[in-house]
C-alpha positions as CSV (number, residue, x, y, z in Angstrom):
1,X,-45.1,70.3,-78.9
2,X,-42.3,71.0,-81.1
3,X,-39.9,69.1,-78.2
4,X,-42.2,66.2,-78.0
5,X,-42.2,65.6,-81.7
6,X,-38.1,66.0,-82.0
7,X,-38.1,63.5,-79.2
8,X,-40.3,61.5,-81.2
9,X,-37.8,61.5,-84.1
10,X,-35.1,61.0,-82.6
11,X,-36.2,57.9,-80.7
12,X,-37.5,56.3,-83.9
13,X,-34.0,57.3,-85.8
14,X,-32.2,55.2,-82.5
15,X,-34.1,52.4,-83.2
16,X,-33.9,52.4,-86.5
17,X,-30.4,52.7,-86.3
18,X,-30.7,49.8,-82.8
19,X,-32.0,47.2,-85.8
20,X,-29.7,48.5,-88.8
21,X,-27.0,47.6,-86.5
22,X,-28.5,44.3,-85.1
23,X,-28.6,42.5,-88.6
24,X,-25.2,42.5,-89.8
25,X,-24.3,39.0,-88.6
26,X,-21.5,36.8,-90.0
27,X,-20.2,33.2,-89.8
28,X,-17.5,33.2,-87.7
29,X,-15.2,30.6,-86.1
30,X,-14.6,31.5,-82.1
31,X,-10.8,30.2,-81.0
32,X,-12.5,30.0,-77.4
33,X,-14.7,27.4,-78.8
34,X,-12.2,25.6,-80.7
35,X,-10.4,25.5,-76.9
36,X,-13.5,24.3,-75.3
37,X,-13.9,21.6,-78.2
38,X,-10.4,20.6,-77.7
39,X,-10.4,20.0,-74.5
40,X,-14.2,18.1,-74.1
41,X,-12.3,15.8,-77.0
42,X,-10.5,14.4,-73.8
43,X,-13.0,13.9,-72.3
44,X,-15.9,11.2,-72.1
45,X,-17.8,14.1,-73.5
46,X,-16.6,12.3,-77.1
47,X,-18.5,8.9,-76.7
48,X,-22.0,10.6,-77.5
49,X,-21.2,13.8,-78.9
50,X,-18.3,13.1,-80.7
51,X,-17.7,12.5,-84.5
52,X,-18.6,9.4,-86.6
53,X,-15.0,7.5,-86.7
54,X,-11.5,9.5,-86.4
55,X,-13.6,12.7,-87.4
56,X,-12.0,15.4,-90.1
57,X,-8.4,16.4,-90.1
58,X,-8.9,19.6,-88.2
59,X,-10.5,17.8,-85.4
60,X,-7.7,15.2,-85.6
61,X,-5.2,17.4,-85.3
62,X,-6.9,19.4,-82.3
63,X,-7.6,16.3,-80.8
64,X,-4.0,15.0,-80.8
65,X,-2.9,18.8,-79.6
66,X,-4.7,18.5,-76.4
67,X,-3.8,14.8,-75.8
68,X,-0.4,15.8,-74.2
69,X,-2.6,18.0,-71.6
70,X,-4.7,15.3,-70.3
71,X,-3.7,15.7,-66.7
72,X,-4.7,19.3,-66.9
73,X,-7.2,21.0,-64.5
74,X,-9.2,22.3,-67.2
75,X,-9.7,18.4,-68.6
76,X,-10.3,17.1,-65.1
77,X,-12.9,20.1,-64.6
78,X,-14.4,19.0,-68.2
79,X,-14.5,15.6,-67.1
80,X,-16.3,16.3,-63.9
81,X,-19.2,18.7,-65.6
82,X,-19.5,15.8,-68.6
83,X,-20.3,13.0,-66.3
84,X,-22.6,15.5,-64.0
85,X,-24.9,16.3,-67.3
86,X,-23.4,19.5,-68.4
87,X,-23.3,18.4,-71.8
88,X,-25.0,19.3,-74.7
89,X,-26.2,23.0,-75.3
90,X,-24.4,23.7,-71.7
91,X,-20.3,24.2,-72.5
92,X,-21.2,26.3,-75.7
93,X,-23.5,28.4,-74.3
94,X,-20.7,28.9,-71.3
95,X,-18.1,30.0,-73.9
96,X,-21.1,32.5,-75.3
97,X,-20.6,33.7,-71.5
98,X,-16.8,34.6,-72.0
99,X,-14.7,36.8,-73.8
100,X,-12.0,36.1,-76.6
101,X,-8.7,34.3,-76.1
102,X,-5.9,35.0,-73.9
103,X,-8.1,36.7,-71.1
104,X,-11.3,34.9,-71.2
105,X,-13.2,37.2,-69.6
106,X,-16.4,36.8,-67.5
107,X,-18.4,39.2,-70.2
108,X,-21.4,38.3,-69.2
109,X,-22.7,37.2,-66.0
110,X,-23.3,33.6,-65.8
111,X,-27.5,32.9,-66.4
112,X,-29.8,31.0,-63.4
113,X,-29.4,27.9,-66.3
114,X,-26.4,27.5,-66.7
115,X,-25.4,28.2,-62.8
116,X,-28.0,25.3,-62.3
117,X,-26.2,23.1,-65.0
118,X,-23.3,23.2,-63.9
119,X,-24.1,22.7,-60.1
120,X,-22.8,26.5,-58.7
121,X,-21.1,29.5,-60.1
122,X,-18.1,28.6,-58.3
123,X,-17.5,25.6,-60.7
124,X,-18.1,27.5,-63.9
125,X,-15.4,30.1,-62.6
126,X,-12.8,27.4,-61.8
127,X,-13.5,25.9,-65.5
128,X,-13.0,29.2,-66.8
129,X,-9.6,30.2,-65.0
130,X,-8.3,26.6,-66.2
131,X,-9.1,26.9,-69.6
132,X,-7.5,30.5,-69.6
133,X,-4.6,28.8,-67.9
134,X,-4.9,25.9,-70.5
135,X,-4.4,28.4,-73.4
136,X,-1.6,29.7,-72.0
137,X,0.5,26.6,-71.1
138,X,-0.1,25.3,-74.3
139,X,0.2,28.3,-76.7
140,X,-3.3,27.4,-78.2
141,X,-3.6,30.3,-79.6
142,X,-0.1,29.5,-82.3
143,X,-1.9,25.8,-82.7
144,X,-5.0,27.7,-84.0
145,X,-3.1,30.8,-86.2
146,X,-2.1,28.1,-87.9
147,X,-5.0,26.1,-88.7
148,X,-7.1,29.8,-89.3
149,X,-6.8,30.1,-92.5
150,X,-7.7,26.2,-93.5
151,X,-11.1,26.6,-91.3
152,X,-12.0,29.6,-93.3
153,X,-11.4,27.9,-96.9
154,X,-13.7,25.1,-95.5
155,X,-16.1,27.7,-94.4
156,X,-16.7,29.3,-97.9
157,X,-19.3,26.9,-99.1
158,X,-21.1,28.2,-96.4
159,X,-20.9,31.8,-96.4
160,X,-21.4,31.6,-100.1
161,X,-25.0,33.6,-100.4
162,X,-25.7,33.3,-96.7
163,X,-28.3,35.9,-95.9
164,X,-28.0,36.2,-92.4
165,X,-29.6,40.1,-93.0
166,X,-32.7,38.8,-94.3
167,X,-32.7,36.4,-92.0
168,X,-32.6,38.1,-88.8
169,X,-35.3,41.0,-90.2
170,X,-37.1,38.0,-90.5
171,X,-37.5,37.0,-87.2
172,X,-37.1,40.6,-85.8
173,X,-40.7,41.1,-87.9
174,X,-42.1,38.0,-86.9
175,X,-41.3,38.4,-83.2
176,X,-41.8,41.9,-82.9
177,X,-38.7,42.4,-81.3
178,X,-34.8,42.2,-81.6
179,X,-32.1,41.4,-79.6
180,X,-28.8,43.8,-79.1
181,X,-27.0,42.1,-80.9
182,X,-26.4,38.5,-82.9
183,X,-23.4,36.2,-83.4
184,X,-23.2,33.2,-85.2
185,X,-20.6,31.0,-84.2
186,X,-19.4,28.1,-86.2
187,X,-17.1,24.8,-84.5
188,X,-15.0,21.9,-86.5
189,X,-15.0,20.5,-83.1
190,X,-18.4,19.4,-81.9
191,X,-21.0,17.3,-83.9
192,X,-22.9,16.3,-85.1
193,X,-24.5,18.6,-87.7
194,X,-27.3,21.1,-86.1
195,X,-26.9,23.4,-83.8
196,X,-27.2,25.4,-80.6
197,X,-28.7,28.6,-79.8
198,X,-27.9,30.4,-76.5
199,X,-29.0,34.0,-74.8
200,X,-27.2,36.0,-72.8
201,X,-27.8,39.5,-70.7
202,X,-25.6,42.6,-70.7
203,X,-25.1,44.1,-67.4
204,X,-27.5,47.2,-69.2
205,X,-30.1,44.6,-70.0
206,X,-29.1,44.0,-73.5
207,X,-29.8,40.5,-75.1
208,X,-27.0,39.1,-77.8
209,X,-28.1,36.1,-79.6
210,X,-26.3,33.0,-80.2
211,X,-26.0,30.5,-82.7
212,X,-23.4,27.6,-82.5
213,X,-23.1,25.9,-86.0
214,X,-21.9,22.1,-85.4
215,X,-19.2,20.1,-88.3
216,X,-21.4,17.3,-89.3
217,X,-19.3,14.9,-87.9
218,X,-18.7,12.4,-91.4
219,X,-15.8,13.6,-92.8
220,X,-12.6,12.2,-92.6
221,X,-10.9,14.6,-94.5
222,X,-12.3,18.7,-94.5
223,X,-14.6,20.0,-91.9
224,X,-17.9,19.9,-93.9
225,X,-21.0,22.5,-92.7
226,X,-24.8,22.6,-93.2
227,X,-25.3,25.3,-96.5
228,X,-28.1,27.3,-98.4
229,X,-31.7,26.3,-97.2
230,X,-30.5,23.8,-94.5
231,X,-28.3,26.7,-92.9
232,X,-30.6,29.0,-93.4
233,X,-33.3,27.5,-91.7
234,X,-31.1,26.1,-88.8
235,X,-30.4,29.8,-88.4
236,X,-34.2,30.7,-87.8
237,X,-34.4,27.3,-85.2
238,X,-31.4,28.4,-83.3
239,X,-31.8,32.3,-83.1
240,X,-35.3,31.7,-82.5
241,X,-34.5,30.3,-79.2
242,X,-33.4,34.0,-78.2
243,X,-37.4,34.7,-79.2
244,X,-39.4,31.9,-77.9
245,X,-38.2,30.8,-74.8
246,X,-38.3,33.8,-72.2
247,X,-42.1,33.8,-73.9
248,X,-42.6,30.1,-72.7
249,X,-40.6,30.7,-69.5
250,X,-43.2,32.8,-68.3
251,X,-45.9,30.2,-68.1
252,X,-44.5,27.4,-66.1
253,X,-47.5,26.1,-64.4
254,X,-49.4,26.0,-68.4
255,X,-46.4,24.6,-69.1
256,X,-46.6,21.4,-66.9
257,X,-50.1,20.9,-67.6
258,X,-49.6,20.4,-71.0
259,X,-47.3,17.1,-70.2
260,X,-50.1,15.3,-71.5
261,X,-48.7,16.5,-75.3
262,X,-45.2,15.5,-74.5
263,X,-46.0,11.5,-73.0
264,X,-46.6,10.0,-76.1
265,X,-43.4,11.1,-77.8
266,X,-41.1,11.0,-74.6
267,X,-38.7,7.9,-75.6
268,X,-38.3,9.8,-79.2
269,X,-37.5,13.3,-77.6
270,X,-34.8,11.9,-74.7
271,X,-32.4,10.4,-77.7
272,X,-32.6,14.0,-79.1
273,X,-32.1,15.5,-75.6
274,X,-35.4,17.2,-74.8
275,X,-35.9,15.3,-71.4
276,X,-38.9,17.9,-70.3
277,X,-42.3,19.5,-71.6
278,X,-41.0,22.5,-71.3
279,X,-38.0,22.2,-73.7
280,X,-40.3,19.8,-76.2
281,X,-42.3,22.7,-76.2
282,X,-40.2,25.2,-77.0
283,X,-38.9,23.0,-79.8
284,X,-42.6,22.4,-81.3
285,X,-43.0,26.0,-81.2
286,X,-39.6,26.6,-82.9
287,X,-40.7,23.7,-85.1
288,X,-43.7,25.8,-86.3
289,X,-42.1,29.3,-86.7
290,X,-39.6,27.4,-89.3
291,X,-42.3,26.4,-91.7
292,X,-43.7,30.0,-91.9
293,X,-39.9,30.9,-92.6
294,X,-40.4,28.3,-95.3
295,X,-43.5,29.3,-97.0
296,X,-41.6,33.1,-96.7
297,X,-38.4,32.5,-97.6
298,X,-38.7,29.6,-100.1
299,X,-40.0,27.9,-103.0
300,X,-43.1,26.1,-102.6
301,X,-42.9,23.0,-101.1
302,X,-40.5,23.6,-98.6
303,X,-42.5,24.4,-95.9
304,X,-44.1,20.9,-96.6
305,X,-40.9,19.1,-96.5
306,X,-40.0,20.7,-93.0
307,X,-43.2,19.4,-91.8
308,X,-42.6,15.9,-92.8
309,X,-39.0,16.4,-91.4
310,X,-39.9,17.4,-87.9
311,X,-43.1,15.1,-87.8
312,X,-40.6,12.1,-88.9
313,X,-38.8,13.0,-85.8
314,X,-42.0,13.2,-83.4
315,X,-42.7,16.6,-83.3
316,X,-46.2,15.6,-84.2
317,X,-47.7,19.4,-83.2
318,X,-45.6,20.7,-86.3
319,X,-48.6,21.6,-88.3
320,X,-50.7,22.2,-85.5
321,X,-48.3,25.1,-84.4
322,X,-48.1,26.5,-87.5
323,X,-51.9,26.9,-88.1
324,X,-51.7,29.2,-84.6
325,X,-48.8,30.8,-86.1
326,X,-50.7,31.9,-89.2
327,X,-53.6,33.1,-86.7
328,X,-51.0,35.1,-85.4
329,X,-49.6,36.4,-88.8
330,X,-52.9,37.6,-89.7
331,X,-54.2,39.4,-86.3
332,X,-51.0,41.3,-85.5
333,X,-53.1,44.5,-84.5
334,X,-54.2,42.8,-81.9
335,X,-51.2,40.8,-80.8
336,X,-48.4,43.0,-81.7
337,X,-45.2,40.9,-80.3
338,X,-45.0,37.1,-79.6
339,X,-45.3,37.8,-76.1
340,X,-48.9,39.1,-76.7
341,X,-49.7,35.7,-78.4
342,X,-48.5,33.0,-76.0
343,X,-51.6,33.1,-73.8
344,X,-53.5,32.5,-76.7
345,X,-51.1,29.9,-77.8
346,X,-51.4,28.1,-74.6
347,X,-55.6,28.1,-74.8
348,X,-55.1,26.2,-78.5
349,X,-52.8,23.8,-77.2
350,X,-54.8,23.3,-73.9
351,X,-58.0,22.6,-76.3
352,X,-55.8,20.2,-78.2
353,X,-54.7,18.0,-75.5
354,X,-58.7,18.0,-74.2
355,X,-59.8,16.9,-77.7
356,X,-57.2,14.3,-78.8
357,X,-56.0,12.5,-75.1
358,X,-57.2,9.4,-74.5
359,X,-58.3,7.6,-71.3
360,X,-55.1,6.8,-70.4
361,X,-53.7,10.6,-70.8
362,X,-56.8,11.9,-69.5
363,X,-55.8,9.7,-66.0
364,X,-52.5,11.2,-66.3
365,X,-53.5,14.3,-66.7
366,X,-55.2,14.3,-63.2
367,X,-52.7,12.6,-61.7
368,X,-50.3,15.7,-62.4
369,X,-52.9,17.8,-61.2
C-alpha cells in the first residue's frame, strides 16, 4: 500500500513539474524563419502575402539580402511549392519542423499535412538541404547578428506585460490537457498581422506547440507587432490550434455533414483561406473558446467585442459556440477534457444546422449524403 501511494506521489509531483515546465513561454524571433521569410520574398509568395508597399526597414533590408540569390535552389524550390499551394500556414509550420541555423535539422518528423502540402516528403527534404545550403553561401547568419539586436528593441512593446504563463494555464485548464512544450515565434518577414499556430510530434510522442506571430505589414519604417489584449488573445487562437484540431480530426464523417453550416459563408472564408468545413470549423470553435478567454481574462465587454469581431468576418456560430462552451465550463465532472465534449459538440451543431437550413441547404444537405 505504502508503494502504491509513493507511486502515487511521485506521478503527481512529475506532472506537476510536466506543466510548471510547459508554461514558461517567451516571444522569440527564429533566424530559420527570418531565412524562410527571406527567401519566399523572392518569390511570388510576396504578391498575396507580402507587405502593404516597400514593407518596414528590416524586411527591406532582408529583402534586398536575398535578391543577389535569386538563382538559388532553395528560391526555385520556394517558387515551385508557392505556385503548387504551399502557402500560407504551410512554410512556417515546416520551419517549426527543423532545427536552429547552420544545421537545420529534421527535429521532428515531417506530419501527414504537411507531407500532403507539399506534394511528398522528398520535396520538403530537398527545400530543407537548400535552405541549409542557402545559409551557408550567403552567411545569413552575419546578415541577421547584425540586425538581432534592432528586432528585439522593436519587440519590446510586445513583450512588455505579456503573460504568456497565465495564458497557457489557461488553456491547459480549459482543455484539460497540455502539450510538452510551447514556443512562440515571432517574424518581421511575413504579414500581415495575425498569426499561425502549428503542432508537431516528438519521436516519444510529445506535442510542442507553435505560435508564429506575423509584422503587420504597414510600416515603412520599424517592424510593428500585435500588443496587450490583441496579442494575448491571438495567443489563445493560435495555441489553441494545438487543442482543438486532433479533437475535430477525429470526426471526419460529422465533419462533412455539417457543410451545410459552412455554404453560406464560403466566398467570405476562401479570402481568409479556410477553403474546407473542416478548417471553418475548427476556426468557429477557436472563435468560441476566445470569448470565454475574454469574459476570463478581461474587462467586461471584451468578450462582446470579440463576438462582433469574428461575426463581422462571417463566423456567424461565434455566439453559438460559446453558449456550448459554457455548457462545457459548467459540467466538467462529466466531461473532463475537450475530447470528452466534442461528441456532444457535434449533436448541438447537428441540431443547429436541422433548425436553421433552408430548403435550399436542406437539398444540399442530401445531396452530400
Amino acid at each position: 500500500m505504502e508503494m502504491k501511494r509513493t507511486s502515487v506521489i511521485a506521478a503527481a509531483l512529475f506532472l506537476v513539474i510536466a506543466l510548471q515546465t510547459a508554461v514558461h513561454a517567451s516571444l522569440d524571433f527564429s533566424p530559420a524563419m527570418e531565412l524562410l521569410g527571406g527567401v519566399l520574398s523572392q518569390t511570388t509568395w510576396i504578391e498575396n502575402r507580402g507587405p502593404q508597399g516597400e514593407g518596414n526597414e528590416y524586411f527591406r533590408a532582408l529583402q534586398a539580402f536575398f535578391s543577389e540569390f535569386k538563382g538559388h535552389k532553395a528560391v526555385t524550390i520556394a517558387q515551385e511549392l508557392t505556385k503548387n499551394g504551399f502557402a500560407y500556414d504551410a512554410p512556417p509550420a515546416f520551419i517549426c519542423h527543423l532545427g536552429p541555423l547552420p544545421d537545420l535539422e529534421l527535429v521532428y518528423e515531417y506530419s501527414d499535412y504537411l507531407v500532403q502540402r507539399a506534394g511528398s516528403r522528398d520535396k520538403l527534404e530537398e527545400f530543407r538541404l537548400a535552405l541549409r545550403d542557402l545559409a551557408q553561401e550567403s552567411n545569413f547568419l552575419g546578415f541577421y547578428a547584425q540586425w538581432e539586436p534592432y528586432l528585439n528593441a522593436c519587440l519590446e512593446p510586445a513583450r512588455e506585460g505579456f503573460r504568456s504563463a497565465l495564458l497557457i494555464d489557461w488553456l491547459q485548464d480549459f482543455f484539460g490537457w497540455s502539450a510538452s512544450e510551447f514556443q512562440l515565434i515571432v517574424t518581421a518577414s511575413m504579414f500581415p498581422a495575425g498569426g499561425y499556430g502549428a503542432t508537431v510530434t516528438g519521436r516519444d510522442g510529445s506535442t510542442i506547440a507553435f505560435q508564429i506571430i506575423r509584422e503587420y505589414g504597414r510600416s515603412s519604417a520599424k517592424p510593428e507587432f500585435p500588443t496587450s489584449t490583441s496579442l494575448e488573445l491571438l495567443t489563445i487562437h493560435e495555441l489553441g490550434h494545438s487543442f482543438v484540431n486532433p479533437c475535430n480530426e477525429q470526426y471526419p464523417e460529422r465533419t462533412k455533414r455539417l457543410k451545410p453550416l459552412y455554404w453560406p459563408v464560403r466566398k467570405e472564408m476562401r479570402q481568409q483561406a479556410y477553403p474546407s468545413v473542416d478548417i471553418f470549423l475548427n476556426e468557429q470553435v477557436l472563435r468560441g473558446v476566445e470569448v470565454i478567454a475574454a469574459q476570463d481574462l478581461y474587462e467586461p465587454g471584451t468578450a462582446e467585442a470579440v463576438i462582433a469581431s469574428n461575426e463581422n468576418n462571417g463566423f456567424y456560430l461565434t455566439r453559438f459556440v460559446a453558449e456550448q462552451l459554457e455548457h462545457y465550463r459548467a459540467n466538467r465532472e462529466t466531461y473532463p477534457t475537450f475530447r470528452d465534449f466534442m461528441p456532444y459538440l457535434y449533436d448541438q451543431l447537428e441540431t443547429y444546422q436541422k433548425e436553421n437550413s433552408s430548403w435550399s441547404d436542406r437539398f444540399f444537405s442530401m445531396f452530400l449524403r
